[in-house]
C-alpha positions in Angstrom: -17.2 15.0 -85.5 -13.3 15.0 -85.1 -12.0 17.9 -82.9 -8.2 16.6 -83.5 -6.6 19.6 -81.9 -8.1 18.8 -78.5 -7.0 15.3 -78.6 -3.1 16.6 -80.2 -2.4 19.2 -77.3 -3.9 17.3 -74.5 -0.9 15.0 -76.2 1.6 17.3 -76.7 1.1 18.3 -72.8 1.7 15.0 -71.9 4.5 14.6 -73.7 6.5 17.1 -72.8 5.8 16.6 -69.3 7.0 13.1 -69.4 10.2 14.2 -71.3 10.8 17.0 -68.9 10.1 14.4 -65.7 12.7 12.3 -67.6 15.4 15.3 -68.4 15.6 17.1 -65.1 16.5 14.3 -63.5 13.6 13.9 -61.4 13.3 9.8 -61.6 15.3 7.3 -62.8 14.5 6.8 -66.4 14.8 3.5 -68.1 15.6 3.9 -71.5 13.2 1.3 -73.2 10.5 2.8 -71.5 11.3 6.5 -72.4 11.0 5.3 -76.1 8.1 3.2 -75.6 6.1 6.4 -73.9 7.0 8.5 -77.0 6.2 5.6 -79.4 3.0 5.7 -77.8 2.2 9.8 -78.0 3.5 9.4 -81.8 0.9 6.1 -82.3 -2.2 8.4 -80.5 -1.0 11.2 -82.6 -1.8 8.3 -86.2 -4.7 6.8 -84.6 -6.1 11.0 -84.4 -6.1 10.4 -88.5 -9.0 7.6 -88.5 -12.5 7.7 -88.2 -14.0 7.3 -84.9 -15.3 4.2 -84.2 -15.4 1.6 -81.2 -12.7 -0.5 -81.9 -10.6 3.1 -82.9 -11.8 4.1 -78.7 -10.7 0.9 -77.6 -7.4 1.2 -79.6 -7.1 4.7 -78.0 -7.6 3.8 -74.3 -5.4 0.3 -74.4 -2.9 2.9 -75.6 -3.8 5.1 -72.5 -2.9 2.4 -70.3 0.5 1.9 -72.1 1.6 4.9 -71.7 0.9 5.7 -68.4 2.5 2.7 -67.4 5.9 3.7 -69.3 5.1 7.2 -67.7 7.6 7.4 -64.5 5.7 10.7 -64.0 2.4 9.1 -64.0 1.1 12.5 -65.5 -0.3 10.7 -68.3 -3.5 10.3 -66.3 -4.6 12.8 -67.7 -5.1 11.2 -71.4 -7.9 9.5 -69.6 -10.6 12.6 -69.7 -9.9 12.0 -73.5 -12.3 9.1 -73.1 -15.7 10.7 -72.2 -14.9 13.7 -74.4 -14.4 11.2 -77.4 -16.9 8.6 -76.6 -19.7 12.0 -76.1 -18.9 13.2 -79.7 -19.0 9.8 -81.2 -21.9 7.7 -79.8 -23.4 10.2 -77.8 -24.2 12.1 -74.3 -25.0 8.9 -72.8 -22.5 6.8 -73.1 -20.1 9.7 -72.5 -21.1 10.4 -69.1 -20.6 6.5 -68.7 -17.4 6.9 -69.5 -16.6 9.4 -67.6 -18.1 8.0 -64.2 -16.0 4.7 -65.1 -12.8 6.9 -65.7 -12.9 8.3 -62.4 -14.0 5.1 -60.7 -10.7 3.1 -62.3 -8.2 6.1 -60.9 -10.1 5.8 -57.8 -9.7 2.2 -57.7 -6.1 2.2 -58.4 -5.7 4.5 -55.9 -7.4 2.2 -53.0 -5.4 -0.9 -54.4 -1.7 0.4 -54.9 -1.7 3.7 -52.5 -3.1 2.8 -48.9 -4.5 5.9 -46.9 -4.1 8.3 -50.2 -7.1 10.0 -48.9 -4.8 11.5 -46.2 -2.2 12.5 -48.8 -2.9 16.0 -50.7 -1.2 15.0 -53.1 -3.3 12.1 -54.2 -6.4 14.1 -53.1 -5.4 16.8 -55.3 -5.1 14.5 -58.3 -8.6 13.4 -58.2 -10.3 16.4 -57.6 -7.8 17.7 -61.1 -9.0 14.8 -62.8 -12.6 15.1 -61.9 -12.3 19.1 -62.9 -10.7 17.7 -66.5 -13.6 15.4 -66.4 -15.8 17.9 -66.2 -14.6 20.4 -69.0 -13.6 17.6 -71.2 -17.4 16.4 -71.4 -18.8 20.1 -71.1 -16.6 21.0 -74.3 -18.2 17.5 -76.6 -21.5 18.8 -75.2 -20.4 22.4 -76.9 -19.1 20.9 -80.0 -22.3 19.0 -80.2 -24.3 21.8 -79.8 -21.6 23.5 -82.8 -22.3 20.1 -85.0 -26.4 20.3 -85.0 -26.4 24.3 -85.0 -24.4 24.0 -88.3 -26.6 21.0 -89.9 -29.4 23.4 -89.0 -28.3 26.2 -90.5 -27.4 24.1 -93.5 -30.5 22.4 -94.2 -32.8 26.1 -93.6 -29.8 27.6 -95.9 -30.4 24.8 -98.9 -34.3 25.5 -98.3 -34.3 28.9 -98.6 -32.3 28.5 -101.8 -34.4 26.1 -103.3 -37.4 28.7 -102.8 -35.5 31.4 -103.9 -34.3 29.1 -107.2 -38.3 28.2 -107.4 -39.3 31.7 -107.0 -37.6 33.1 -109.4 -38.2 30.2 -112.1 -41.8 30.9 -111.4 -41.4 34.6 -111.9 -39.6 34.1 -114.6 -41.2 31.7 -116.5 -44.4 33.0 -115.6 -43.9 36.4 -117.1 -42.8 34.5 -120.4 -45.6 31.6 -120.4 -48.1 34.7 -120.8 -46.5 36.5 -123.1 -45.9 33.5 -125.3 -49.3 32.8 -124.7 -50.7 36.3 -125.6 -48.6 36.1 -128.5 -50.1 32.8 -129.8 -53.8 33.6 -129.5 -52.9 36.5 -131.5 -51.5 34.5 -134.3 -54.5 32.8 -134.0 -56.6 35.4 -134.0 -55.3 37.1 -137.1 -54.4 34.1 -138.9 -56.7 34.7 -141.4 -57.5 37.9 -141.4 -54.3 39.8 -141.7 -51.0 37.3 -142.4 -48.6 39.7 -141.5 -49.7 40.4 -137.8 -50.0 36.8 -137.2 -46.7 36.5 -138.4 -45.1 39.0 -136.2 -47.1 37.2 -133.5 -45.2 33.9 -133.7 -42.2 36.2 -134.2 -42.4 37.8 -131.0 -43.6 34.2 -129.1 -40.2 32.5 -130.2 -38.1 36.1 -129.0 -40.2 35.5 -125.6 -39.4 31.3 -125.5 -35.7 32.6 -125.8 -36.0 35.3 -123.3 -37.3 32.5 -120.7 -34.5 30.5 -121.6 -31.8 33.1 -121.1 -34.0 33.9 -117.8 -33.8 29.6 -116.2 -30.1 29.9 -117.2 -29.3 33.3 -115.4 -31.8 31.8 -112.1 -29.0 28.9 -111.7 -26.1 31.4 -112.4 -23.6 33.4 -110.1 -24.1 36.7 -111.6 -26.7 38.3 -114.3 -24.4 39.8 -116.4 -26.8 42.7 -117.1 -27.5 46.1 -115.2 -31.0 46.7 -113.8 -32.1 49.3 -116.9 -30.9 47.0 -119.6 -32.8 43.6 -117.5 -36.0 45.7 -117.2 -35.7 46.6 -120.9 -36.6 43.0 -122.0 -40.0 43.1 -120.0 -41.6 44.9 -123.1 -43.4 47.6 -121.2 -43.1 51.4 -121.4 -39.8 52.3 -119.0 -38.9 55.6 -117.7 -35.5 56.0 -116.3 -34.6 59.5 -113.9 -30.9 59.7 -112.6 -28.1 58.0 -113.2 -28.1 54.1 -112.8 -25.1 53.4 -110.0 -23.1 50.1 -109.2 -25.7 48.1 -108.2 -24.8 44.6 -106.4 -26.9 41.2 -107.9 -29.2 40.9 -104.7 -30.4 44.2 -105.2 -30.8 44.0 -109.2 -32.5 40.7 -108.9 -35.1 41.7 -106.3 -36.0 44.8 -108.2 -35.8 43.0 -111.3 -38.0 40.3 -110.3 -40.5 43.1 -108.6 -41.2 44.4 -111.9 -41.2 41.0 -113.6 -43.8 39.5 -111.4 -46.2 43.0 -111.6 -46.1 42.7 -115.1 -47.4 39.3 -115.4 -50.4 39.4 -113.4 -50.6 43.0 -114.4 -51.2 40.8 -118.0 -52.5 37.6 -116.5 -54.9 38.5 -114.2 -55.6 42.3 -114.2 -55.9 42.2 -118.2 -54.0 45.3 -118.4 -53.1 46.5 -121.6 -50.8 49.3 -120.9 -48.3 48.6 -118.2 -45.2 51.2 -117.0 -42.4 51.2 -115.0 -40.4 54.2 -113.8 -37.1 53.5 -112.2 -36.0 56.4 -109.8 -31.9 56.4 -108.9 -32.0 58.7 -106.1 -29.0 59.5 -103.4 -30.3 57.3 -100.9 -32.4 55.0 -102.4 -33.5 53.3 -105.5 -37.2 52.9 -106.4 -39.2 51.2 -108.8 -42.6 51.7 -109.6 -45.1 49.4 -112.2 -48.1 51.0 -112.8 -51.4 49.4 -115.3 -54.9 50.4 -115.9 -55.7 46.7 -115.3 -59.4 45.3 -113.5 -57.4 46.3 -109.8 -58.2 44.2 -106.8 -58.5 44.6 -103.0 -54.9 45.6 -102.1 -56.3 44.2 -98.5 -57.2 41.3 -99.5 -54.6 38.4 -98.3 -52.9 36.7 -101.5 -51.0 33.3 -101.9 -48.5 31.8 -103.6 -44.8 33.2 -105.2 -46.3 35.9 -106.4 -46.6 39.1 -103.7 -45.3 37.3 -100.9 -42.0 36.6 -102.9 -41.8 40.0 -104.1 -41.8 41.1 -100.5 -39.7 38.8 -98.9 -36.6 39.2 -101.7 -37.1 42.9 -101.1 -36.9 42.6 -97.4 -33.2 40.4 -98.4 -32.0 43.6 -99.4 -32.9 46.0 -97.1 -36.3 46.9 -98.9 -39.8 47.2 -98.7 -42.9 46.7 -101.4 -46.3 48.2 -101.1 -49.2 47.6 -103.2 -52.2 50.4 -104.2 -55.3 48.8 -106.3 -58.8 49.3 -106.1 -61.3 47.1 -108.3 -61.6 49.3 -111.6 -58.5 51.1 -111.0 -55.5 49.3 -112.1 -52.6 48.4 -109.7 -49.5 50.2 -108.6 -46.9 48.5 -107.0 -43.8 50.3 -105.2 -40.3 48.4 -104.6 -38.0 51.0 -102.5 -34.3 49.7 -102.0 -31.9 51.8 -99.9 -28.3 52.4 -101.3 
């Protein structure tokens, strides 16, 4: 994971400290080594382009060294808390902390080495504890983007699983409601084949109109919008439809979900309640739309726990939207089944 803006200002920072070091006159500036620290910030600044790997760290931190030894200031410490951040994001908490520890060690050691009793100085006492603080936020901020990096993939991966349920719900809505129609449709061709033509006909009629109404329905499942208002989608499920009010802007979410309410309660209306008369009465009130589908099918236990895409989906796309579902059957009664979205 590249956080390039981190790396560029802690850059920027220590270039213009070294230039101002240089320009106020507070050293005695060599000019081969003023343009060998810049040349350095400008070659961090390319190496920020690559992808992180180990010989890309090792790149970076032999560059460290390089310029802080052209650095008269010897600000450019600082570059070195760029280590544990970048080595935390790339190979991991471990080896960032290692990092880190061996960071501070190699100021400390430097210290001992080149600046005898520095422990007495404030100055140099000062620097460490600054350099242990960046240290500290440097690797605190990986650990953050870290955190930012598998939060996202998470989200992404439960994101592309609910869309693939959602794209398998409503193909099995869909082409459930159509697979029963056709197949109505054919044993009544079969059925009359013999004893009246013309009906048996009109039976393979109607199961080619319903093979091409499941096609339009798998193309408008993988599409961005449905391209059809909720009365005019409902009209296609070849059931009696009652329409009160007026029929408002509707956005897709809420168009499919009802939609796909009164697909799926016409199908097992068909397939498993053996209804043979099956309504649905659209209400568009002021502050709420509701849809009703009502049959005089076998009924079941509305208690009674049910599997699969059928209910459950119903109820979960209504919930997407704001809605609810309930369910009234009774063995011998038929079924009616309520979708109420708010507008």
């Amino acid at each position: 994971m590249k956080m390039p803006w981190v790396s560029g200002a802690v850059y920027g920072v220590v270039l213009l400290a070294g230039l101002y070091y240089v320009f106020a006159g507070l050293g005695d500036p060599h000019p081969l080594r003023v343009f060998g620290f810049v040349a350095g910030i400008a070659a961090l600044y390319v190496l920020e382009r690559w992808s992180a790997t180990v010989w890309l760290l090792i790149a970076k931190l032999a560059l460290f060294f390089v310029v802080v030894a052209l650095d008269e200031s010897s600000l450019s410490r600082v570059l070195f808390v760029l280590v544990p951040f970048a080595a935390y994001l790339t190979f991991g908490r471990t080896v960032g902390l290692v990092l880190g520890a061996l960071c501070l060690a190699l100021l400390l050691t430097s210290f001992i080495v080149w600046v005898p009793g520095w422990y007495r100085d404030a100055n140099y006492v000062s620097d460490v504890l600054m350099f242990s603080l960046g240290l500290v936020l440097a690797i605190a901020m990986a650990d953050v983007a870290v955190r930012e990096r598998r939060s996202s993939a998470r989200v992404a991966r439960l994101s592309a699983e609910a869309e693939r349920a959602r794209m398998a719900r409503d193909i099995h809505d869909s082409l459930g409601h159509h697979l029963t129609a056709i197949s109505i449709q054919l044993e009544k061709a079969s059925a009359f084949a013999s004893r009246d033509p013309a009906v048996a006909k009109q039976a393979l009629a109607d199961a080619r109109e319903s093979v091409a109404h499941a096609l339009d329905d798998v193309r408008t499942s993988v599409s961005t919008l449905p391209g059809r208002t909720l009365v005019s989608a409902l009209t296609s499920l070849d059931v009696t439809l009652k329409v009160e009010g007026d029929e408002p802007v509707l956005d897709r979410a809420t168009v499919m979900a009802l939609f796909r309410a009164a697909q799926e309660a016409t199908t097992n209306a068909r397939r498993h309640g053996q209804a043979d008369r099956i309504s649905v009465a659209v209400t568009f009130g002021k502050a709420d739309t509701r849809l009703v589908v009502s049959d005089n099918g076998r009924g079941f236990h509305a208690d009674t726990p049910h599997t699969g895409f059928g209910l459950p989906g119903m109820k979960e796309r209504a919930a997407l939207v704001g809605g609810s579902v309930t369910v009234d059957s009774e063995p011998g009664s038929g079924t009616r089944v309520a979708v109420t979205v708010p507008r």
